[in-house]
N, C-alpha and C positions, 0 to 999 in steps of 0.2 A: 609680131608684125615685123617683117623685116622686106618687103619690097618695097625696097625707094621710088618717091613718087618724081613721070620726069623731070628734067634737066629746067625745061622751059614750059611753065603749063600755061594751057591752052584758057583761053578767056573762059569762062565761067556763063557759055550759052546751052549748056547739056539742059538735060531732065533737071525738076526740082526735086530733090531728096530730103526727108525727115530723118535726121540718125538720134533715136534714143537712147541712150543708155547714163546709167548713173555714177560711172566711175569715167572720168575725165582722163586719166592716164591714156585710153581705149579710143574716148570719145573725139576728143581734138588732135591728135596725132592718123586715125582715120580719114576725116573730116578734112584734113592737108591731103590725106592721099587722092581721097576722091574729087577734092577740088583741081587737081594735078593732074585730073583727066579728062576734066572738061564737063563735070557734074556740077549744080547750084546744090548747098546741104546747107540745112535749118538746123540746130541743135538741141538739144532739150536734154535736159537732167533728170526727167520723171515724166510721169505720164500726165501728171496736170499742162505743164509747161507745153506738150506732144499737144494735145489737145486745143489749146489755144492758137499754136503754130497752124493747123491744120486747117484751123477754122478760119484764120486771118487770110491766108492764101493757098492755090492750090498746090495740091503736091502729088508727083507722078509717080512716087514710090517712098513706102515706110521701113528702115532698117529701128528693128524694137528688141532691143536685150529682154527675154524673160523674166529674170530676177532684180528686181529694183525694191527701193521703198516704198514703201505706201501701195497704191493702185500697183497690181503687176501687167508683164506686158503681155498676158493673153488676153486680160480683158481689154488693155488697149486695143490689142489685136479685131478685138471684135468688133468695136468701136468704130477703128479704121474701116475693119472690112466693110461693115457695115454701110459706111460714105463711099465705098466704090475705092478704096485707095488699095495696091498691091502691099503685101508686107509680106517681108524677109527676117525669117527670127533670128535673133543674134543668142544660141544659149548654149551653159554649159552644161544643159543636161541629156547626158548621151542613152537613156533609154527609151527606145521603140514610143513605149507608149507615151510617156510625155510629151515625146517628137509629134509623133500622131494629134495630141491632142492638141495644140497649136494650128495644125492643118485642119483639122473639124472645126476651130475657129473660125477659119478664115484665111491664115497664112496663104501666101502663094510657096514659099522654100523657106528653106530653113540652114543656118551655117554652125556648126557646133565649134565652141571656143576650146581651145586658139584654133582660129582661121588663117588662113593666108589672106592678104586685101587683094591679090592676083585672083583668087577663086573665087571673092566675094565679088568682085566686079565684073567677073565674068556671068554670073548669076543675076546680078543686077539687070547688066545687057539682057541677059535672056529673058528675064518676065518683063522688061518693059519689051521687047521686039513682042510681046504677043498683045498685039492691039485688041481693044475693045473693038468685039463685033458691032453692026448698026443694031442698031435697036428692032428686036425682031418688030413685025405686024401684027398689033392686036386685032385680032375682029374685032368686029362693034358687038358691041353688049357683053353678056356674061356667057362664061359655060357653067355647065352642069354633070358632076360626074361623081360616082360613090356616094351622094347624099351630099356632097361638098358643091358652093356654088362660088365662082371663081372670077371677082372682076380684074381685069388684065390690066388696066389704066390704070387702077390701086395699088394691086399687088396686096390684094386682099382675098382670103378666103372664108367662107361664113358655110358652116354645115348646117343640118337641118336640126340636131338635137342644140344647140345657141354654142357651140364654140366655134373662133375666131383665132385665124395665123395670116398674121402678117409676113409678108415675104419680103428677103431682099432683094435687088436689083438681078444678082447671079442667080438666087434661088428661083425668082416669075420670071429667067430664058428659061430655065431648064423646065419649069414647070410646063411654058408653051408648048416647048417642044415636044414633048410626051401628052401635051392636050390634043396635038397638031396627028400624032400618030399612035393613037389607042391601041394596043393588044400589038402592036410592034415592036421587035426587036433590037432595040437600037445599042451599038458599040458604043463602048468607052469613048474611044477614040472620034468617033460622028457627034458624042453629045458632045464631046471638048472643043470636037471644031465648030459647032454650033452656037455654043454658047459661050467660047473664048474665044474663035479664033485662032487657034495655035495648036501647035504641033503638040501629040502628047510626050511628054516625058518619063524615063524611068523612074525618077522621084516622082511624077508630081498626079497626085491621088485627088486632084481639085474633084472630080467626077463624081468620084465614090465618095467623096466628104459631102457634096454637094448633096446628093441623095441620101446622104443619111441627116441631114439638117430638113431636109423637107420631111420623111419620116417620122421625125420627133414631132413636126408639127399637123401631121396628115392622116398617119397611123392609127389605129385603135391602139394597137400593141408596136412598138416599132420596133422592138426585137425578134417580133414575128411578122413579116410585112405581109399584106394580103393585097396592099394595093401599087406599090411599086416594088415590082417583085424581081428577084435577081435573075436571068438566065446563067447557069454556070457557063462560063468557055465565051459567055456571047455578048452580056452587057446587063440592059434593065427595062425594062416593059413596063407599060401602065396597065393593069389590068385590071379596066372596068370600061363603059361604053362612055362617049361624053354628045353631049346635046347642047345644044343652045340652050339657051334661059331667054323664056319669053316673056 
């Protein structure tokens, strides 16, 4: 870390930030920087401590080192994602797929150690500039589509042979939206604005993670999809009919 934080910083009315990580060296020498720029940042040593912060008051963005003691920070990751909160992984694990699998968590980005605090703040800005869409319009009642019966208020799904997926918040927009336009071909790009709000990114795979976490839960086979199937070149389609539930 070697960008000094400015001269004269700025009162402490930004965004509230979570910074987790378990090595203090990293942790409080950061935490100056980003106060330095006019961010609020909660602390935490582990992911017990994250969790409590989280729940005591709101927080506009989670910065979660991977590698800690105890609880690591993908499952926090989830945890977070889970409540709606954005998270940015702080790790040093610079292969694809571990990267990846942070963002099938839930991550919004990811900064591989050592960082610049110059790059991480700029990162920061950008996933908060992408505002939560309004809450799509649920119809009233349920739908009905592949054997799956879908209340939208819950964010609950109940198939006909007795299994049950609960959805998260991100997972029933994108779910609506592919409820809303059956056997349509929708882009990457239209589901991101849809269901985030925001410009897509060359990193940021929220779409495709996103669809593959409903998969796991929707799928017969999710390595073989039959029902949210891929267009190469195009995006992702629902392909079955959907009807009301009477």
């Amino acid at each position: 870390m070697t960008d000094a934080p400015p001269r004269t910083p700025p009162p402490e009315t930004g965004p509230h930030l979570l910074l987790v990580d378990d090595a203090r060296d990293i942790r409080e020498p950061l935490a100056r920087y980003l106060r330095g720029h006019g961010m609020r940042v909660t602390l935490a040593a582990d992911a017990a401590r994250a969790r409590a912060a989280a729940e005591a008051g709101a927080i506009d963005l989670a910065l979660v080192d991977v590698m800690m003691p105890g609880e690591d920070g993908l499952s926090l990751t989830r945890w977070l994602a889970g409540r709606g909160v954005p998270v940015i992984l702080l790790t040093a694990m610079a292969e694809e797929a571990d990267r990846i699998l942070g963002l099938e968590l839930g991550a919004d980005d990811y900064v591989v150690k050592p960082f610049s605090p110059r790059e991480l703040l700029a990162r920061i800005r950008a996933v908060l500039r992408r505002a939560p869409p309004p809450a799509p319009t649920i119809p009233a009642g349920r739908r009905r589509f592949a054997g799956w019966t879908y209340d939208g208020a819950a964010r609950e799904a109940a198939h006909d042979d007795g299994r049950r997926a609960a959805l998260t918040s991100h997972e029933g927009r994108l779910l609506d939206v592919f409820l809303a336009h059956p056997r349509e071909v929708l882009s990457r790009a239209r589901l991101l604005d849809v269901t985030q709000g925001r410009e897509a990114k060359p990193y940021d795979r929220a779409v495709d993670n996103a669809v593959a976490r409903l998969r796991r839960k929707l799928e017969d086979d999710p390595a073989r999809p039959r029902l949210l199937v891929t267009e190469w070149g195009g995006g992702y389609a629902l392909a079955a009919d959907v009807e009301d539930d009477a």
